[in-house]
mmCIF file of the N, C-alpha and C atoms, coordinates in Angstrom:
data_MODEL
# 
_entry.id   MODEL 
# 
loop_
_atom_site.group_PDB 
_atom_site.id 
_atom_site.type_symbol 
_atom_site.label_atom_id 
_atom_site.label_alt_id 
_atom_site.label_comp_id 
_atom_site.label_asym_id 
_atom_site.label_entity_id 
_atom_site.label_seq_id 
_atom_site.pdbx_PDB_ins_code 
_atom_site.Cartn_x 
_atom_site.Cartn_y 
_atom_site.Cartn_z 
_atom_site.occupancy 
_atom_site.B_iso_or_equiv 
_atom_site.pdbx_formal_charge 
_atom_site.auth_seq_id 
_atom_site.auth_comp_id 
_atom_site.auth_asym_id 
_atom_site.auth_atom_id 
_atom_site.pdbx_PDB_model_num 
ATOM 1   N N  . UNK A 1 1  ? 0.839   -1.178 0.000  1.00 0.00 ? 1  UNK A N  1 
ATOM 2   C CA . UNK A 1 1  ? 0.000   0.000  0.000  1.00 0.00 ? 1  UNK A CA 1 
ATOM 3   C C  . UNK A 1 1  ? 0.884   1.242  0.000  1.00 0.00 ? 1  UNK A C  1 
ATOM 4   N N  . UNK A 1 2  ? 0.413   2.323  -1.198 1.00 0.00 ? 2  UNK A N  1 
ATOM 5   C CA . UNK A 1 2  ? 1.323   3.187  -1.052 1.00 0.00 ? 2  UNK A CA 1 
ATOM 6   C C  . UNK A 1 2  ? 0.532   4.211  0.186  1.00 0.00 ? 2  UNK A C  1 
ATOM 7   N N  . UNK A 1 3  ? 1.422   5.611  0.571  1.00 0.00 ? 3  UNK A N  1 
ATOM 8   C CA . UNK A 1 3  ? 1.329   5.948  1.581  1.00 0.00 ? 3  UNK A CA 1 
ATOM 9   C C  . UNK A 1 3  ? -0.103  7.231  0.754  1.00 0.00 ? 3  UNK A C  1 
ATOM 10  N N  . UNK A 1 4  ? -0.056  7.523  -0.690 1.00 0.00 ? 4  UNK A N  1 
ATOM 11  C CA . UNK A 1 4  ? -0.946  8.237  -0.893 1.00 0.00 ? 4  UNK A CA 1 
ATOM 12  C C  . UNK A 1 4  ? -2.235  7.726  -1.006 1.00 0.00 ? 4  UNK A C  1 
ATOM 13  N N  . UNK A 1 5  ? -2.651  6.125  -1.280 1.00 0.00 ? 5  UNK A N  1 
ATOM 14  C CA . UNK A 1 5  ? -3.474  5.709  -0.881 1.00 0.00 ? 5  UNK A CA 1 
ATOM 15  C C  . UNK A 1 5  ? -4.439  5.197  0.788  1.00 0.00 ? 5  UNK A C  1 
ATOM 16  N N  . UNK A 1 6  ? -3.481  5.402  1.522  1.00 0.00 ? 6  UNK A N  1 
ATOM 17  C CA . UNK A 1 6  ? -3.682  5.417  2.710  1.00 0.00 ? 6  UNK A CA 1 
ATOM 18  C C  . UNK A 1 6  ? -4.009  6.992  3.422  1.00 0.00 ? 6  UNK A C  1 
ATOM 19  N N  . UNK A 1 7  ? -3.558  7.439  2.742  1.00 0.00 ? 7  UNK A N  1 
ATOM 20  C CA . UNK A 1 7  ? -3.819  9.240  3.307  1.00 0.00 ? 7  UNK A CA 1 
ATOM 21  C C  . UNK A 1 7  ? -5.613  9.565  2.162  1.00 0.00 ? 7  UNK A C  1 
ATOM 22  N N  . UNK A 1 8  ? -5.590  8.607  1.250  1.00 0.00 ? 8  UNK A N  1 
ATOM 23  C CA . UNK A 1 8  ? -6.996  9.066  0.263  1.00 0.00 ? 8  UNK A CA 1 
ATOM 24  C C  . UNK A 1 8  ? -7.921  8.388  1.134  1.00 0.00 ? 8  UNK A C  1 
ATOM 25  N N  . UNK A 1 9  ? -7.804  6.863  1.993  1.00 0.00 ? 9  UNK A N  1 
ATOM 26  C CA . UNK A 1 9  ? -8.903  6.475  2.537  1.00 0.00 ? 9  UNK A CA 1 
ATOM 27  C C  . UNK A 1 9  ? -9.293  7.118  3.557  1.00 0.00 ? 9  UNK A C  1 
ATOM 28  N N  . UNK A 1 10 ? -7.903  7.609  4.594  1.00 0.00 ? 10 UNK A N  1 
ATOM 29  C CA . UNK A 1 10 ? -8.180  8.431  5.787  1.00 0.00 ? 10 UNK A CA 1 
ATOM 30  C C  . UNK A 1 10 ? -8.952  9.414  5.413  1.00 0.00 ? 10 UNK A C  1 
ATOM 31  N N  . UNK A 1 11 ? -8.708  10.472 4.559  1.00 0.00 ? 11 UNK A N  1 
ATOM 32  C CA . UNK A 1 11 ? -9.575  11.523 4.336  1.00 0.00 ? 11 UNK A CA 1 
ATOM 33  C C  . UNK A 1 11 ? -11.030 11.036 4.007  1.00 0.00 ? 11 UNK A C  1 
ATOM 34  N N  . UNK A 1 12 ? -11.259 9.977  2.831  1.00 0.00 ? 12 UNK A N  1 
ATOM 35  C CA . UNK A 1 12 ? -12.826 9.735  2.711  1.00 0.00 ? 12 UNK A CA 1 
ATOM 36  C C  . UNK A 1 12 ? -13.525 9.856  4.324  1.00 0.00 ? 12 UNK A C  1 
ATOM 37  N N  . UNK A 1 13 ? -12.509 8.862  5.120  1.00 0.00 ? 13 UNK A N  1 
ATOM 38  C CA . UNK A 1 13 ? -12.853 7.935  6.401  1.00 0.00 ? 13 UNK A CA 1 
ATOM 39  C C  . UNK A 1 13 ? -13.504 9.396  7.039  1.00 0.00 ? 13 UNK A C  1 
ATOM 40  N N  . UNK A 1 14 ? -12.401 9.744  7.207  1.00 0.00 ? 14 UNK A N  1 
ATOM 41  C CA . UNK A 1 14 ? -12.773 11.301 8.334  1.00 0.00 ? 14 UNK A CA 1 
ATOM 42  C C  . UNK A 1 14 ? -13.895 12.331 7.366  1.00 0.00 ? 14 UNK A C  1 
ATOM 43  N N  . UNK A 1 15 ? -14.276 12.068 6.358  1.00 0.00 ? 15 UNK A N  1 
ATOM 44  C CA . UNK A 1 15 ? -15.404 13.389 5.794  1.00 0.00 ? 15 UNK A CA 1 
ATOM 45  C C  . UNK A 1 15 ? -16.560 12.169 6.092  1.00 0.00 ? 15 UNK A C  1 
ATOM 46  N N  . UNK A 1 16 ? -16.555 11.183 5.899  1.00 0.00 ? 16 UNK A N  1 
ATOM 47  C CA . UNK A 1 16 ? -17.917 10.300 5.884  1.00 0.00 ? 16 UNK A CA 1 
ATOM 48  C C  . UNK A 1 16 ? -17.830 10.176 7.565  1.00 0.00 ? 16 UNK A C  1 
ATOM 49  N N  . UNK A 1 17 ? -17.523 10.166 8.363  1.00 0.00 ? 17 UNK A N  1 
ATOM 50  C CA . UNK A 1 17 ? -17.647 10.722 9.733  1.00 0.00 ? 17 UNK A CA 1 
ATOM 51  C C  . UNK A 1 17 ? -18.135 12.204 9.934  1.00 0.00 ? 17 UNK A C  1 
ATOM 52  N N  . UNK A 1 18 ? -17.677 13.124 9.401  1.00 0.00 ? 18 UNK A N  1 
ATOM 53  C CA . UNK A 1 18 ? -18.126 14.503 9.804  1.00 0.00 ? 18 UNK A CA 1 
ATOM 54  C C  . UNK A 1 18 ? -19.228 14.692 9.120  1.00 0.00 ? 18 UNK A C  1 
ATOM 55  N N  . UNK A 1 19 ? -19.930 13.836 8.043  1.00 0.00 ? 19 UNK A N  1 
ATOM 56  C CA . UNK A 1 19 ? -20.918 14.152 7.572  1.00 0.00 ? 19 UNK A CA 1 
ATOM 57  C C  . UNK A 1 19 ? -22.152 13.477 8.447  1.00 0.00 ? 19 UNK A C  1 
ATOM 58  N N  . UNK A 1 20 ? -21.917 12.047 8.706  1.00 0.00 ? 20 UNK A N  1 
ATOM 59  C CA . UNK A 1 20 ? -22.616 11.864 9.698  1.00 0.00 ? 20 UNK A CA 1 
ATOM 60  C C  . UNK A 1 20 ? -23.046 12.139 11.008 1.00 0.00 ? 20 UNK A C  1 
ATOM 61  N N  . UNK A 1 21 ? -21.958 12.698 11.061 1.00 0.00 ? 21 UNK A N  1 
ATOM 62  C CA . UNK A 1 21 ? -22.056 14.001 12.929 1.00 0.00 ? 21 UNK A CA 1 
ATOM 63  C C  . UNK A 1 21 ? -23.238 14.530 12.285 1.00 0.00 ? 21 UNK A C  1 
ATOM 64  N N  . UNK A 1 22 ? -22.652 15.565 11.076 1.00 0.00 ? 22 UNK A N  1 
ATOM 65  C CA . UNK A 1 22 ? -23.470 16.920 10.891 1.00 0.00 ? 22 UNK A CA 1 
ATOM 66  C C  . UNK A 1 22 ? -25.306 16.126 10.282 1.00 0.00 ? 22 UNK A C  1 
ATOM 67  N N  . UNK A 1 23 ? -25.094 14.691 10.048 1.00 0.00 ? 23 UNK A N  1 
ATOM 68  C CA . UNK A 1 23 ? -26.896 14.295 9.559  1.00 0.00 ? 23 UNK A CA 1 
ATOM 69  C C  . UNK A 1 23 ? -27.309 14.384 11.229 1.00 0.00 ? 23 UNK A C  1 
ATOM 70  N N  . UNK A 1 24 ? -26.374 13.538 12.119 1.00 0.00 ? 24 UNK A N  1 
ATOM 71  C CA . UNK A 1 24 ? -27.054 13.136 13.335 1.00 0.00 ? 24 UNK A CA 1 
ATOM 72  C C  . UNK A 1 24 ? -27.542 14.474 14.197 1.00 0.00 ? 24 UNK A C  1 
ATOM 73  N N  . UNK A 1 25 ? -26.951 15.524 13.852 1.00 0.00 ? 25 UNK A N  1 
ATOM 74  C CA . UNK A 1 25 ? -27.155 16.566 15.076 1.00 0.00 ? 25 UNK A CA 1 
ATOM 75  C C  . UNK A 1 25 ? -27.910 17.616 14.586 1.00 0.00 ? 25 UNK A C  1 
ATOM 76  N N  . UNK A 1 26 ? -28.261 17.529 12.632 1.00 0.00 ? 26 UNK A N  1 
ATOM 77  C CA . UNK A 1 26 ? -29.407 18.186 12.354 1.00 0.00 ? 26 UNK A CA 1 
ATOM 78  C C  . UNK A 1 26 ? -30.754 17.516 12.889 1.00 0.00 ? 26 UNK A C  1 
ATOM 79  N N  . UNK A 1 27 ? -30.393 16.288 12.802 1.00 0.00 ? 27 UNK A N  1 
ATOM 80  C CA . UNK A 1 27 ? -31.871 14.906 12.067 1.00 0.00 ? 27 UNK A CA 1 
ATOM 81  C C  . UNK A 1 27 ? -33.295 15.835 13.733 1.00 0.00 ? 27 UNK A C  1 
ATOM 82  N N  . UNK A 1 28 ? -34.057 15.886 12.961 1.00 0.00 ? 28 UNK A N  1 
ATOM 83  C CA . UNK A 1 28 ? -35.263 15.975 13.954 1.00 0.00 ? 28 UNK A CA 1 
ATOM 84  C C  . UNK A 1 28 ? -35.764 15.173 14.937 1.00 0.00 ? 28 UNK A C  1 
ATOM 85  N N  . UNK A 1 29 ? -34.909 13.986 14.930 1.00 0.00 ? 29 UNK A N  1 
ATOM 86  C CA . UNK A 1 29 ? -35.491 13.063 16.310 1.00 0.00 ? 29 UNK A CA 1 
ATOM 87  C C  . UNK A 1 29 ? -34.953 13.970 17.183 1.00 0.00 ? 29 UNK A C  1 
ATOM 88  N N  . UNK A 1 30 ? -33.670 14.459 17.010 1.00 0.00 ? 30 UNK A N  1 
ATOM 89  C CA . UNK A 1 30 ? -32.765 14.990 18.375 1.00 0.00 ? 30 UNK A CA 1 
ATOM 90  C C  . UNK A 1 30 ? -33.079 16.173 18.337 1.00 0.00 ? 30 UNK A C  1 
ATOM 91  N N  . UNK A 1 31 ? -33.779 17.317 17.408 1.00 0.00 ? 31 UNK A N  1 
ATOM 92  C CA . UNK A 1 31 ? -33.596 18.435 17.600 1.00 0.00 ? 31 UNK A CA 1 
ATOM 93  C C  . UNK A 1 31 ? -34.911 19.067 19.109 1.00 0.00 ? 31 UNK A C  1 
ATOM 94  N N  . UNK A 1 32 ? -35.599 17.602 19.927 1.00 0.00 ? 32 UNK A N  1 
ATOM 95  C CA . UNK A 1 32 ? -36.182 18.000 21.272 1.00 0.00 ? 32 UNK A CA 1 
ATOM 96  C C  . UNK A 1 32 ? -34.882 17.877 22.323 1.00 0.00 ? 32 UNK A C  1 
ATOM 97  N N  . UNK A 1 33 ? -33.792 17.196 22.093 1.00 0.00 ? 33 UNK A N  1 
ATOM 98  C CA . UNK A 1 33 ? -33.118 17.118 22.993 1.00 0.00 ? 33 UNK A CA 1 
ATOM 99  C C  . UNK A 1 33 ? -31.943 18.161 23.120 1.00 0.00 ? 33 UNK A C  1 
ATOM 100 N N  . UNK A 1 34 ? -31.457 18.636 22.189 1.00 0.00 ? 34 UNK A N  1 
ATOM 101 C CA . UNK A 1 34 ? -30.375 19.759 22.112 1.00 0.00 ? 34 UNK A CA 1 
ATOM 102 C C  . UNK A 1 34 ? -31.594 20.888 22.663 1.00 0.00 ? 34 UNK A C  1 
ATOM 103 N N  . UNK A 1 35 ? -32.942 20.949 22.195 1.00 0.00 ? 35 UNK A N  1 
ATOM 104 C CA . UNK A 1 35 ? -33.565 22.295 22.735 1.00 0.00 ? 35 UNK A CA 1 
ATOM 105 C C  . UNK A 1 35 ? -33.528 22.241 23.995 1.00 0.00 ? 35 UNK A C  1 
ATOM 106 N N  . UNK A 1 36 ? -33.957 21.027 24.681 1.00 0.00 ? 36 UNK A N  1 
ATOM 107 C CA . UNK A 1 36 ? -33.867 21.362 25.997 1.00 0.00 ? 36 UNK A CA 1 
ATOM 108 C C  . UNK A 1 36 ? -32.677 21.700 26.710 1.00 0.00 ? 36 UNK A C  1 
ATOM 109 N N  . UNK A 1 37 ? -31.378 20.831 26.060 1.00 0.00 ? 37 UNK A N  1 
ATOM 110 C CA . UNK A 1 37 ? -29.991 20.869 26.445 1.00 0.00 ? 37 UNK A CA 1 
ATOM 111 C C  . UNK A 1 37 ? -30.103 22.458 26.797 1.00 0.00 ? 37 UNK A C  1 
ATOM 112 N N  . UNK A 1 38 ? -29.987 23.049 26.031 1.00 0.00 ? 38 UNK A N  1 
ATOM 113 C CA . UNK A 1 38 ? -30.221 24.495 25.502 1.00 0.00 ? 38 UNK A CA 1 
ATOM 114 C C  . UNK A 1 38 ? -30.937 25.629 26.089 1.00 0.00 ? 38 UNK A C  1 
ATOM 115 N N  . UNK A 1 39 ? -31.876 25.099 27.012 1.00 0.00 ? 39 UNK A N  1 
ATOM 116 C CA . UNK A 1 39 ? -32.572 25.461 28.067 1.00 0.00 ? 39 UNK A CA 1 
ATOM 117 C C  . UNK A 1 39 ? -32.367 25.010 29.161 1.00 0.00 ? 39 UNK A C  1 
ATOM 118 N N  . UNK A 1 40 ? -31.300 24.239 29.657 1.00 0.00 ? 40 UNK A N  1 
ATOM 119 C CA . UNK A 1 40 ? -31.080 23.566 30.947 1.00 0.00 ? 40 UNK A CA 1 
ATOM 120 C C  . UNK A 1 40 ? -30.856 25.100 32.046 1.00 0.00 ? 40 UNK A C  1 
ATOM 121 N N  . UNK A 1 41 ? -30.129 25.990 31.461 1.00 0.00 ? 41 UNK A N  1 
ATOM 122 C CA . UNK A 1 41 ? -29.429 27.249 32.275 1.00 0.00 ? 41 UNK A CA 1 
ATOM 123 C C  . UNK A 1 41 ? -30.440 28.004 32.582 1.00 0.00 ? 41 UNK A C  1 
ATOM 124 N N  . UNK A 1 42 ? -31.256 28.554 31.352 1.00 0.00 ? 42 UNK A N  1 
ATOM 125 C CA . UNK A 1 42 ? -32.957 29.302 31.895 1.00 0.00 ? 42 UNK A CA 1 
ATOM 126 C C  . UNK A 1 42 ? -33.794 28.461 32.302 1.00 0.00 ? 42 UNK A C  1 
ATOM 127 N N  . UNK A 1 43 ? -33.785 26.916 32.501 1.00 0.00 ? 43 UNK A N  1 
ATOM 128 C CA . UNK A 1 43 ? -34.725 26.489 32.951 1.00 0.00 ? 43 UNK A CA 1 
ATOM 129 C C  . UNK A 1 43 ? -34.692 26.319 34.518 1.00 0.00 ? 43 UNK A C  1 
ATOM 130 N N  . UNK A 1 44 ? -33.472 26.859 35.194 1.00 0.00 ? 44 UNK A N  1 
ATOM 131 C CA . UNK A 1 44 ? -32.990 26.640 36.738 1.00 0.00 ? 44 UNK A CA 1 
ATOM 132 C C  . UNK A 1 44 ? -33.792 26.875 37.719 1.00 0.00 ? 44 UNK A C  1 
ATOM 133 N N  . UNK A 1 45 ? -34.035 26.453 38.778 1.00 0.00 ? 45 UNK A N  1 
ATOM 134 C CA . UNK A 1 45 ? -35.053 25.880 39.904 1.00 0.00 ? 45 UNK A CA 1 
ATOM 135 C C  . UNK A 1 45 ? -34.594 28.119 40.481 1.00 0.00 ? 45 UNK A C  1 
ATOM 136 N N  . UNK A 1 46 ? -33.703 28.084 40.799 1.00 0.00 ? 46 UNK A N  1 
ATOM 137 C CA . UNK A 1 46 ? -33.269 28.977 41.724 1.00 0.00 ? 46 UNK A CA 1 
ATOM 138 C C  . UNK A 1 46 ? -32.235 30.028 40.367 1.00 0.00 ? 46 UNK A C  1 
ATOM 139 N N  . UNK A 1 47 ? -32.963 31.704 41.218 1.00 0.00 ? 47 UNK A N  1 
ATOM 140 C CA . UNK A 1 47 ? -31.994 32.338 40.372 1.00 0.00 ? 47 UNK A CA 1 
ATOM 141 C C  . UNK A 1 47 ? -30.386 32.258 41.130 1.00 0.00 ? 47 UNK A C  1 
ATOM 142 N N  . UNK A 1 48 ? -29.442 32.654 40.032 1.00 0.00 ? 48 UNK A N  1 
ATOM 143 C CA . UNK A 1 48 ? -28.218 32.324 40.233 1.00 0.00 ? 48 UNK A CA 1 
ATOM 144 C C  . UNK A 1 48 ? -27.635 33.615 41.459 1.00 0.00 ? 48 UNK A C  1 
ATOM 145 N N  . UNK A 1 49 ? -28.256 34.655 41.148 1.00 0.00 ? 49 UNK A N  1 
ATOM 146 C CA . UNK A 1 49 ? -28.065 36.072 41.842 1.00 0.00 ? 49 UNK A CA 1 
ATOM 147 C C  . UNK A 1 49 ? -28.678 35.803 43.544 1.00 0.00 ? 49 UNK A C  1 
ATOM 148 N N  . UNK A 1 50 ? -29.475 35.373 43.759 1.00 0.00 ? 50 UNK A N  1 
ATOM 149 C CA . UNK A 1 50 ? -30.212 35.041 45.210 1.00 0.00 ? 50 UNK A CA 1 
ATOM 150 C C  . UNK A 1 50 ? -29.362 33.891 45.714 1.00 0.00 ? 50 UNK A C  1 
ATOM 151 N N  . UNK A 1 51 ? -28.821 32.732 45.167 1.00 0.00 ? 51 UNK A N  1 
ATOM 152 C CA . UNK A 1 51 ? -28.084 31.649 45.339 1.00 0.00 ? 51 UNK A CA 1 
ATOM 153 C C  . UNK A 1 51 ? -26.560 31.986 45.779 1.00 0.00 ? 51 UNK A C  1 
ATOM 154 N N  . UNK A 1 52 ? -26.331 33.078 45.257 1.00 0.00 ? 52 UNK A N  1 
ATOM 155 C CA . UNK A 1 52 ? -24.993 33.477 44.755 1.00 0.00 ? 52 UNK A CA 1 
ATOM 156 C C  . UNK A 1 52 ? -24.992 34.328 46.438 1.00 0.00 ? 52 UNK A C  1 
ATOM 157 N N  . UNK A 1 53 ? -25.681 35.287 46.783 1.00 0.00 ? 53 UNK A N  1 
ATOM 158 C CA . UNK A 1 53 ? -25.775 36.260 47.610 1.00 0.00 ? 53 UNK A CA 1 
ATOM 159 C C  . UNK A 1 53 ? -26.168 35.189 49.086 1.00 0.00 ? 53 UNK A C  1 
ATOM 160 N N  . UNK A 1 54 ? -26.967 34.350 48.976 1.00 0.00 ? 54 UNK A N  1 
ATOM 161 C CA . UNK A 1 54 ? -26.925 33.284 50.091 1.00 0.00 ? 54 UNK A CA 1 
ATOM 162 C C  . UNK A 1 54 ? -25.830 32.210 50.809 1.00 0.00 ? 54 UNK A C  1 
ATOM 163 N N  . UNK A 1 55 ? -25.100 32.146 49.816 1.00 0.00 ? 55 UNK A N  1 
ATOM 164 C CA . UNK A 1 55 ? -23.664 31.298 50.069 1.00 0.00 ? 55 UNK A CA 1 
ATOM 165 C C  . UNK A 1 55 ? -22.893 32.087 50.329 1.00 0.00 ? 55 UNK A C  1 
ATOM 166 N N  . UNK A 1 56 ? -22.613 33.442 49.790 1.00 0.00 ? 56 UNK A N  1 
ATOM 167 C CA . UNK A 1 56 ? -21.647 34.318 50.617 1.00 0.00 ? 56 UNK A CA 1 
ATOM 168 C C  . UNK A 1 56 ? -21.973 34.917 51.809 1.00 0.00 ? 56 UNK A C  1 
ATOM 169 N N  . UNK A 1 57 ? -23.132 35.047 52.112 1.00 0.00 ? 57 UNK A N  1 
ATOM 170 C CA . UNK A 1 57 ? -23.326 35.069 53.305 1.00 0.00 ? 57 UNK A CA 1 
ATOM 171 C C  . UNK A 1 57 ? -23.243 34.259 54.080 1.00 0.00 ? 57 UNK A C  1 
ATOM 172 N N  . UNK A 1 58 ? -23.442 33.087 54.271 1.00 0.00 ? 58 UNK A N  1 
ATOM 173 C CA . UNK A 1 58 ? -23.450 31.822 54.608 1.00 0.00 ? 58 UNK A CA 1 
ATOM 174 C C  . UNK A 1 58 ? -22.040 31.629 54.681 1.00 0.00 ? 58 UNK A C  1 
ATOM 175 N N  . UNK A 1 59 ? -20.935 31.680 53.989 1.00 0.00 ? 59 UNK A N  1 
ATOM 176 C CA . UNK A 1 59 ? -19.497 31.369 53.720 1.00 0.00 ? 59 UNK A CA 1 
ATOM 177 C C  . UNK A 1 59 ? -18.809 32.800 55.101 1.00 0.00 ? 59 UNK A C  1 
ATOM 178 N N  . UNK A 1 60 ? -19.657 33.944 54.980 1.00 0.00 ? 60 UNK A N  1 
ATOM 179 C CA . UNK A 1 60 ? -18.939 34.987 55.794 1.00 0.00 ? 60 UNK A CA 1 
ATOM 180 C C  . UNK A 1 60 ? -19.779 34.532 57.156 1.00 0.00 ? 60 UNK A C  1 
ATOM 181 N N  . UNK A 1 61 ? -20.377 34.112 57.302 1.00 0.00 ? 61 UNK A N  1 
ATOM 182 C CA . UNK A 1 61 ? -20.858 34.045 58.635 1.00 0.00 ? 61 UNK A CA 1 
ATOM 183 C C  . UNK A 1 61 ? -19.783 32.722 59.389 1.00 0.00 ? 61 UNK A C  1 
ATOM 184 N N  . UNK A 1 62 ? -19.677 31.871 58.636 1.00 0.00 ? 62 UNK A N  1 
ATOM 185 C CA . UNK A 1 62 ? -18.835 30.623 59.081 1.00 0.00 ? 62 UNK A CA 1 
ATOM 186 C C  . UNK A 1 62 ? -17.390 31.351 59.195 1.00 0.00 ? 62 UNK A C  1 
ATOM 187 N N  . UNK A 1 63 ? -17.046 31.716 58.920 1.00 0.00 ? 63 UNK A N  1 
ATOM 188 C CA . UNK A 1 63 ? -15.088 32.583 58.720 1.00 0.00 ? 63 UNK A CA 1 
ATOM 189 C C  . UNK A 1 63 ? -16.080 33.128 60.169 1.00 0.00 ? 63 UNK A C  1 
ATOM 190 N N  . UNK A 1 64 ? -16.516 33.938 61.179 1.00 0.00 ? 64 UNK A N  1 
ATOM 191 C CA . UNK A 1 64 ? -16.664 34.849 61.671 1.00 0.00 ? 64 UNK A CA 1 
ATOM 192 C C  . UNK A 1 64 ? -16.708 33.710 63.086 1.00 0.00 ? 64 UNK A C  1 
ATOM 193 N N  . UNK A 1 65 ? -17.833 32.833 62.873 1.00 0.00 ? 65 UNK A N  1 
ATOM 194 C CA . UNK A 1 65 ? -18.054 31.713 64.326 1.00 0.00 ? 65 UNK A CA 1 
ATOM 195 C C  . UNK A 1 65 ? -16.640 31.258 64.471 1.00 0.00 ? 65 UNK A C  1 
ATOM 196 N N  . UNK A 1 66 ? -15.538 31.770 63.706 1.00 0.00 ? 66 UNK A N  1 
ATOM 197 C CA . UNK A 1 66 ? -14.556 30.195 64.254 1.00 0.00 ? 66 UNK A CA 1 
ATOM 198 C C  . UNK A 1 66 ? -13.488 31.323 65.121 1.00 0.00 ? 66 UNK A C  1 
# 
């Protein structure tokens, strides 16, 4: 096997891989699951600002008891 035939299959190899990424992550079965992916951050139980302001308080009160 020469080495330019081995560098022609790798390349097919690796585009018929990236093409199938790019069918699998358009295809519409998945496009409910990337949306939600996608909404995991706005979909949060607790805002990050009230969470954020409760642990530092919480963190300064503990430094203070010891």
């Amino acid at each position: 096997m020469s080495p330019s035939f081995v560098q022609s299959v790798w390349t097919v190899m690796a585009m018929a891989v990236f093409i199938g990424i790019v069918i699998w992550a358009f295809s519409r079965r998945k496009k409910s699951d990337f949306e939600k992916a996608g909404r995991m951050v706005v979909d949060d139980d607790k805002p990050a600002s009230n969470s954020m302001k409760k642990d530092a308080g919480d963190a300064g009160s503990k430094l203070t008891e010891e």
